[in-house]
C-alpha positions in Angstrom: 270.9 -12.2 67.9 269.1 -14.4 70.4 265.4 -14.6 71.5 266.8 -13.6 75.1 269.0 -10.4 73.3 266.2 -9.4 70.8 263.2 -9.7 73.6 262.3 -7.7 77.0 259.9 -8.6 79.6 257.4 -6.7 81.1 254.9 -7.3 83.7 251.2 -6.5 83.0 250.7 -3.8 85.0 254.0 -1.8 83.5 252.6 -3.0 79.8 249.0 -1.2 80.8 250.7 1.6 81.9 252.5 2.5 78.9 249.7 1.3 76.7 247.6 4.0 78.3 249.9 6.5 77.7 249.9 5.9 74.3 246.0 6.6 74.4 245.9 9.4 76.1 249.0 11.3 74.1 246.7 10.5 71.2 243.5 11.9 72.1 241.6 9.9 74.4 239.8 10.6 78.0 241.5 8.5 80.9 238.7 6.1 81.2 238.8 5.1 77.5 242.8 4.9 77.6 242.5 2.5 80.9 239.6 0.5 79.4 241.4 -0.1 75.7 245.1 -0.3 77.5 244.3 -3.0 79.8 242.0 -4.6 77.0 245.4 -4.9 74.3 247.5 -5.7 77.3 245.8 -8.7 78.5 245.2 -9.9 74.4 249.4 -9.5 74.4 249.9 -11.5 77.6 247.3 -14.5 76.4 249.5 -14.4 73.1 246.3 -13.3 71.0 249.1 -11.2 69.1 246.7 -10.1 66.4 245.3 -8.1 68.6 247.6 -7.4 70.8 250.1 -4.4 70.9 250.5 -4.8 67.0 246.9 -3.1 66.5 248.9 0.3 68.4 249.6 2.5 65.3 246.1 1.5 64.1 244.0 3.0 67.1 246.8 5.8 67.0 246.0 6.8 63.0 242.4 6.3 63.4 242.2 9.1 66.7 244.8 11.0 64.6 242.8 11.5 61.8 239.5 11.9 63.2 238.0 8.8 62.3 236.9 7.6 66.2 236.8 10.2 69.1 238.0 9.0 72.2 236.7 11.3 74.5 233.4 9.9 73.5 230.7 9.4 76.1 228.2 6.4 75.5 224.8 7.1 75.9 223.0 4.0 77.5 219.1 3.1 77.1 217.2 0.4 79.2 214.4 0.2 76.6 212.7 -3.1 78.2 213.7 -4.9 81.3 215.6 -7.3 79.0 216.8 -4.9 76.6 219.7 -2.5 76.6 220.6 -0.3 73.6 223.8 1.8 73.5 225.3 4.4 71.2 228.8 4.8 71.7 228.7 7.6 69.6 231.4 7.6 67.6 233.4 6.1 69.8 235.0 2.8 70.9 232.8 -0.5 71.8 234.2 -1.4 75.1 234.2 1.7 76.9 230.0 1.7 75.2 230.0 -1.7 77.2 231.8 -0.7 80.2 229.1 2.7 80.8 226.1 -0.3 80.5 227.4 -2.7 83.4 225.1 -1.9 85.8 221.9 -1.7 83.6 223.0 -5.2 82.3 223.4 -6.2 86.2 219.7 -5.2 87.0 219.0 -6.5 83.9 220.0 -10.1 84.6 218.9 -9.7 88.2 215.2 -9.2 87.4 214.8 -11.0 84.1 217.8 -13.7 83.6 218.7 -12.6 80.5 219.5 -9.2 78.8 220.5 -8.4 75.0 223.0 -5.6 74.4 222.7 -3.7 71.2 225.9 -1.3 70.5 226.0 0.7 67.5 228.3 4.0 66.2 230.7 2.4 67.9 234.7 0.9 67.2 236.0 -2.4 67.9 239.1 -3.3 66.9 240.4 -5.8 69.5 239.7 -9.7 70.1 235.6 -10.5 71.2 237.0 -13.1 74.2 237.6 -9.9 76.9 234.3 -8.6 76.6 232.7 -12.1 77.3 235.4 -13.9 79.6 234.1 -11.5 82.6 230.7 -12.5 82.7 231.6 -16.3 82.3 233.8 -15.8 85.3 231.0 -14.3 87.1 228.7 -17.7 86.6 227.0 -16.2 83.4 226.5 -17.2 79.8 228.1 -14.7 77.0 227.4 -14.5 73.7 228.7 -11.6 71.1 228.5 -10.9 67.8 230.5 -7.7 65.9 230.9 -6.8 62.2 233.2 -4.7 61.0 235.2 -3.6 57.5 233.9 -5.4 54.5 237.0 -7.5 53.9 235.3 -10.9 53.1 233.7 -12.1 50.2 230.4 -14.2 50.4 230.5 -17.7 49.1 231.1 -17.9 45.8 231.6 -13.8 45.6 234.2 -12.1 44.1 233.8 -8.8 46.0 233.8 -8.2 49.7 230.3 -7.2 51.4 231.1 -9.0 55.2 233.4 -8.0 57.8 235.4 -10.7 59.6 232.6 -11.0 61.3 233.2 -12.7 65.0 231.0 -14.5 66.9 232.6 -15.1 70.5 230.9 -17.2 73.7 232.0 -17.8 76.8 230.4 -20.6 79.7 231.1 -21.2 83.3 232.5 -24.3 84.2 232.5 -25.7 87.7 236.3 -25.8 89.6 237.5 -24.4 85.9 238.6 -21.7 84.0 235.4 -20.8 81.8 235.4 -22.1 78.1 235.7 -19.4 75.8 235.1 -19.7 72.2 236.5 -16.7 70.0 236.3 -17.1 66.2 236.0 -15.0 63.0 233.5 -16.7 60.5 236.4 -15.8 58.1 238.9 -18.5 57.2 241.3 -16.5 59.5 241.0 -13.1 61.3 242.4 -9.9 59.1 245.0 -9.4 61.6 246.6 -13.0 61.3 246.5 -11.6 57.3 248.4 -8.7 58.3 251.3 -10.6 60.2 252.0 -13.0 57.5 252.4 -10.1 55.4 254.8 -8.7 57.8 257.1 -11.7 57.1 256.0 -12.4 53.4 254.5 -15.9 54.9 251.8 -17.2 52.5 248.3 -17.4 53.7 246.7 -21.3 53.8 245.3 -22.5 50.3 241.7 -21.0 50.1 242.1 -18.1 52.0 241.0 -15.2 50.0 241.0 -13.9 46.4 242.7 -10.8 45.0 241.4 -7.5 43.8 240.0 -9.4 40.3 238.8 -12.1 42.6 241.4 -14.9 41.9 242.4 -17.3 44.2 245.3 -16.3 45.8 247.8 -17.3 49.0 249.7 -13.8 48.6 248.6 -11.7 51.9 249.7 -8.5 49.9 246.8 -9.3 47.5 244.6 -9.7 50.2 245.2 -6.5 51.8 246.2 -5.0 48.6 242.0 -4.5 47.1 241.4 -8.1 47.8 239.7 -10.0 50.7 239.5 -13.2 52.8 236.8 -16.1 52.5 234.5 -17.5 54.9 235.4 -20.3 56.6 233.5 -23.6 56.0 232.0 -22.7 52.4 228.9 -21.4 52.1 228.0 -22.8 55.6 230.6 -20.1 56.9 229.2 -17.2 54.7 225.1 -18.2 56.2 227.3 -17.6 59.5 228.8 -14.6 58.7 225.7 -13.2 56.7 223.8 -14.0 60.5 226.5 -12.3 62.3 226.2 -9.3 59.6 222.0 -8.6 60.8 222.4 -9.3 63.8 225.2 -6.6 64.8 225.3 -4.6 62.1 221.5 -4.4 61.4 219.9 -4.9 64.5 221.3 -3.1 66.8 220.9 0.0 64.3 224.6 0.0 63.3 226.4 0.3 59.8 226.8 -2.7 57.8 230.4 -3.5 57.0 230.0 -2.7 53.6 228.8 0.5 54.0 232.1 2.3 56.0 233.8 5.0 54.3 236.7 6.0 55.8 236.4 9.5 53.4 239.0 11.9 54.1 240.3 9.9 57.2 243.5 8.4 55.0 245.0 6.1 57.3 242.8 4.9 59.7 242.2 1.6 60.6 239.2 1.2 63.1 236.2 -0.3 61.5 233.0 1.7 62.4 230.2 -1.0 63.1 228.0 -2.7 65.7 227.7 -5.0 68.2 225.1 -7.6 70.2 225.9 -9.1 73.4 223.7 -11.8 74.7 224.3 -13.0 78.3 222.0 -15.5 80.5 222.2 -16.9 83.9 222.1 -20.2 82.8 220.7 -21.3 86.2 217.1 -19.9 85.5 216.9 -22.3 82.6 217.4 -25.3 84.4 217.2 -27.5 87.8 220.7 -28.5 87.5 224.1 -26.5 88.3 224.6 -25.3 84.1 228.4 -25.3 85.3 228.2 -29.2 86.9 227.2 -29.9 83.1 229.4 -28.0 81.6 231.9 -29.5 82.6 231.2 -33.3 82.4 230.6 -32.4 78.7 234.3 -30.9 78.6 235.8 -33.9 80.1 233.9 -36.0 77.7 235.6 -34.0 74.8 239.3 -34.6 76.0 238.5 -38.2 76.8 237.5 -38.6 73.6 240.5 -37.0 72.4 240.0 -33.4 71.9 243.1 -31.6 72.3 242.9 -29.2 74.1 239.1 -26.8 75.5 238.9 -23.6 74.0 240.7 -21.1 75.9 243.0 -23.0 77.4 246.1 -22.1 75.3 245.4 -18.4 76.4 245.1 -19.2 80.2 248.2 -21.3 79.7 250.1 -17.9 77.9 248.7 -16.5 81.0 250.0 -17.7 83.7 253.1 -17.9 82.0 253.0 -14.5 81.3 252.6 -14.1 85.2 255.7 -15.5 86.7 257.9 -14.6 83.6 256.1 -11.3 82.1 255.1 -10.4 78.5 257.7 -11.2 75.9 258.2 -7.9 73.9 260.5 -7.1 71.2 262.8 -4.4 71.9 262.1 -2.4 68.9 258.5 -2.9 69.6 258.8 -1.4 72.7 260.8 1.4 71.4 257.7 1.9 69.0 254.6 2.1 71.8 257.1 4.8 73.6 257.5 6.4 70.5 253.5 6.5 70.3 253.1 7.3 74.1 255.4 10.7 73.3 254.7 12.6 70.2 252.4 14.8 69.8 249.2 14.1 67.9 247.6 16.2 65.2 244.1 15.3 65.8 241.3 16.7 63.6 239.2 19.0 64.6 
């Protein structure tokens, strides 16, 4: 079978659409199933396909059982001018994040700058949406989230961190923003998850088993084992920073302390969050963008590549004027999810 006979296209909007369905046959209020649809959408259509439409049956068995409630309603908290703290209550993080946007507005009106603390909530997508906006908006993001202790601290042999992301995003002047979106692990769980789909073998270093051997076999991983962090015990400071600052400070579980108890099957880790954003003109007496980007063209001159975020703008626009490559039987899947009906707990 060819790529052209084994995949179907669909345009962004249609994707959404469908995606939301699937949310809402499985428990969640409208404005949660637009927020999350057009969230895994848009990581599908910039080819971020771990966590794309592939994370579907894990949001579906964590509502299922329980675990996350989508019909949560975020409580928000102004608790300085420059502070913000939000529970989500059980619920997901960027609906929490979408009930906060016009504190953070005033917030960044009167003081610059404005730190975002989310805790009791779910995030189980890719950090880049939540911080891409506010880049495009002339605005400096920062975001840290733990998660599900699936990594193992530097020389560990048992996993205490989550994957642990740290994600930032900066305007650049007559550009697309740069956006930097990176686990502190040596890859995200979900890239662990597709090579186990195939049976691919993980890079050499990647993570240990349940005994805490070495191992390249993504079954072990997932199997009682865990992933390392990248860059040694650099990477683990990293992740341990990224580990107090959402899970601790913002009043959040630490990764190591989720128990999924009777909620067999779910997937959604139950964690924190911190956003940081800045104008970055009130720190300076020169246009942050202009800079910006005279640094970026120094990196590319100097050989770099390609700037962060560019291979997703490039998916894109692709995925514009030809639509979202989906397999068929994935497709056949989501409508399967967006039709059954759930047997949520009580």
């Amino acid at each position: 079978m060819t790529d052209q006979q084994r995949l179907v296209r669909k345009d962004f909007d249609e994707l959404t659409a469908l995606l939301k369905d699937v949310f809402i046959s499985n428990g969640t209020s409208a404005l949660v199933a637009d927020i999350l649809s057009t969230n895994c959408a848009g990581c599908e259509r910039d080819g971020a396909l771990s966590h794309g439409i592939f994370r579907m049956p894990g949001y579906v068995a964590s509502l299922k059982t329980g675990w996350v409630d989508g019909q949560a309603e975020p409580g928000v908290e102004a608790v300085s001018p420059s502070f913000i703290r939000i529970d989500a209550r059980n619920g997901f993080a960027q609906p929490a994040l979408a009930a906060a946007a016009g504190a953070i507005d005033e917030a960044i009106e009167r003081t610059g700058v404005v730190v975002v603390a989310i805790r009791n909530s779910h995030h189980f997508s890719a950090l880049w949406p939540d911080v891409e906006p506010f880049a495009r908006r002339g605005l400096v993001a920062i975001s840290f989230v733990n998660g599900l202790a699936n990594v193992v601290p530097h020389g560990g042999h048992t996993a205490v961190f989550g994957t642990n992301p740290i994600a930032f995003a900066m305007p650049i002047a007559e550009g697309d923003p740069i956006v930097v979106d990176q686990a502190t692990s040596v890859m995200a769980n979900g890239e662990v998850r597709l090579h186990a789909l195939v049976n691919r073998p993980l890079p050499p270093d990647a993570g240990v088993d349940s005994s805490g051997a070495a191992t390249t076999d993504p079954h072990a991983v997932l199997d009682g084992g865990a992933l390392n962090t990248f860059g040694g015990y650099k990477g683990s400071s990293i992740a341990l920073m990224v580990e107090l600052l959402a899970g601790a400070l913002t009043g959040g579980q630490l990764s190591f302390e989720n128990d999924f108890g009777h909620c067999v099957g779910a997937q959604t880790p139950k964690a924190g969050q911190l956003l940081i954003i800045i104008d970055p003109d009130r720190g300076s007496s020169t246009c942050f963008s202009q800079r910006a980007a005279m640094l970026c063209k120094q990196l590319i001159d100097a050989g770099q590549e390609r700037l962060p975020g560019e291979r997703r703008y490039k998916n894109r626009k692709a995925a514009q004027t030809l639509g979202i490559p989906l397999e068929h039987e994935a497709l056949a899947n989501l409508r399967h999810l967006a039709t059954r009906s759930p047997t949520l707990a009580p």
